[in-house]
C-alpha positions as CSV (number, residue, x, y, z in Angstrom):
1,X,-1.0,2.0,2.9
2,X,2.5,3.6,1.9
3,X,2.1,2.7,-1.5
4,X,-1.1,4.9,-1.8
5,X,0.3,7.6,0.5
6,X,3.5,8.3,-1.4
7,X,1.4,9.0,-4.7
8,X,0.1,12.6,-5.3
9,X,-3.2,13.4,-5.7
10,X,-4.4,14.3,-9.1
11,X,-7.0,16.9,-9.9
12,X,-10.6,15.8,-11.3
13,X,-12.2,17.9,-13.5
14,X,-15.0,15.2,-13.9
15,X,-13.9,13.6,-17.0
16,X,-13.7,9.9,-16.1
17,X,-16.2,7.8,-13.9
18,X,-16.6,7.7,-10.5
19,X,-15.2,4.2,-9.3
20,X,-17.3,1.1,-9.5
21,X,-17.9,-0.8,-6.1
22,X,-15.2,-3.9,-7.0
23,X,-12.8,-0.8,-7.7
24,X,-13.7,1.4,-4.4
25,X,-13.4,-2.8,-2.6
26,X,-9.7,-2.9,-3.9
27,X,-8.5,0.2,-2.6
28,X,-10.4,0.2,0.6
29,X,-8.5,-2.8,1.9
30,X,-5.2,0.0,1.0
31,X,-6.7,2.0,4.0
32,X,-6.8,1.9,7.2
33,X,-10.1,1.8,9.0
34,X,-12.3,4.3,6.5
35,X,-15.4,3.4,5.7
36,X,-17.4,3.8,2.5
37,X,-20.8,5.4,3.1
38,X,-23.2,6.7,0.4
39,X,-25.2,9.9,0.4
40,X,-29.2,10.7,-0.6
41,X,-28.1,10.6,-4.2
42,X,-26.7,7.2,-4.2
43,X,-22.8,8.8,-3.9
44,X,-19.9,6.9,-2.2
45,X,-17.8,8.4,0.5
46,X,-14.9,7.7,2.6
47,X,-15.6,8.6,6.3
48,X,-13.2,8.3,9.3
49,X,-14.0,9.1,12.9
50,X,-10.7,10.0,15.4
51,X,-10.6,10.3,18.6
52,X,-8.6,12.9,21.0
53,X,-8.2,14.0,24.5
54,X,-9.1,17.5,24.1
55,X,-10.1,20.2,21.8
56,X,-6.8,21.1,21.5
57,X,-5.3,17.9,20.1
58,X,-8.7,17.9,17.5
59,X,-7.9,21.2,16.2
60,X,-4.3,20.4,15.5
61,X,-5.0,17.5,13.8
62,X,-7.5,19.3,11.7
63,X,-4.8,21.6,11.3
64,X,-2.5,19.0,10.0
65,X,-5.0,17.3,7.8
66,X,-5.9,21.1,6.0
67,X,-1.5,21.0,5.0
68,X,-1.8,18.3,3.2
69,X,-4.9,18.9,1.6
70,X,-3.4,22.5,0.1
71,X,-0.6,20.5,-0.9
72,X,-2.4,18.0,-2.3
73,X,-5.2,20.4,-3.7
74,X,-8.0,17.7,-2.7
75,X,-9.7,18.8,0.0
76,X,-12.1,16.7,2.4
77,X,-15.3,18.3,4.7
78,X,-14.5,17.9,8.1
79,X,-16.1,18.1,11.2
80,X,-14.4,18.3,15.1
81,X,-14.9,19.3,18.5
82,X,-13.6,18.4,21.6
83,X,-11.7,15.3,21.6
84,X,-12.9,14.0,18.2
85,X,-12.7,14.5,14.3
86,X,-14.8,13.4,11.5
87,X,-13.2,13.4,7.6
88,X,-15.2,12.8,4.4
89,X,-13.5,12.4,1.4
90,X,-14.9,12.7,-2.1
91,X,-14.1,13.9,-5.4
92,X,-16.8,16.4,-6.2
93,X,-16.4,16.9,-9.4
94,X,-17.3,13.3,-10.4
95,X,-20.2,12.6,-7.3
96,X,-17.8,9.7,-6.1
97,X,-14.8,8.3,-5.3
98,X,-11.5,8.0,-7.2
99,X,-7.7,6.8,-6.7
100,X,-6.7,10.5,-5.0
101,X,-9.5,10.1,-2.5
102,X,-7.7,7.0,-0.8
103,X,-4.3,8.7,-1.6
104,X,-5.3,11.6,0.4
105,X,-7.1,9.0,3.6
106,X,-3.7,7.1,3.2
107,X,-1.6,10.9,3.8
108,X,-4.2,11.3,7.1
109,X,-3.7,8.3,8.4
110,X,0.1,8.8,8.4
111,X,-0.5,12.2,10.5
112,X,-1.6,10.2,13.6
């Protein structure tokens, strides 16, 4: 997981190809505990549920994770509440996944 989360993340403007399912099977094993999900139009996704005592320690988390996506400029959807957190990541501008989407997972994980 270091490996991927001392890279930076490098902006997509949609001109190379999502990455193939033996590519996105590489990298997931570089992660810890994300899963790859994919949406109505056939699009992969990371996902990652965390868990917290309270609202509190959800929202600072969340707080954390929106740093390093500004300074990353890859940024996931997320969804919290009390004592949990849900990330997606994607790269949008491709409809899939690419090397900075793991980079990024790789920076979350480190938060916790």
């Amino acid at each position: 997981m270091s490996e991927l989360s001392n890279k930076k993340c490098v902006p997509c403007e949609g001109n190379i190809p999502p990455f193939s399912t033996s590519e996105i099977h590489k990298y997931l094993k570089k992660v810890d505990g994300w899963e790859v999900k994919s949406n109505n139009d056939k699009n992969f996704y990371l996902t990652k549920n965390f868990k917290f005592k309270n609202f509190v320690e959800s929202q600072n988390f969340v707080n954390k994770v929106a740093y390093i996506a500004e300074e990353e400029k890859h940024h996931p959807d997320i969804l919290f509440g009390w004592g949990y957190c849900e990330i997606k990541i994607f790269t949008h501008a491709i409809k899939g996944l690419a090397e900075s989407d793991f980079v990024l997972a790789a920076k979350i994980d480190k938060i916790i």
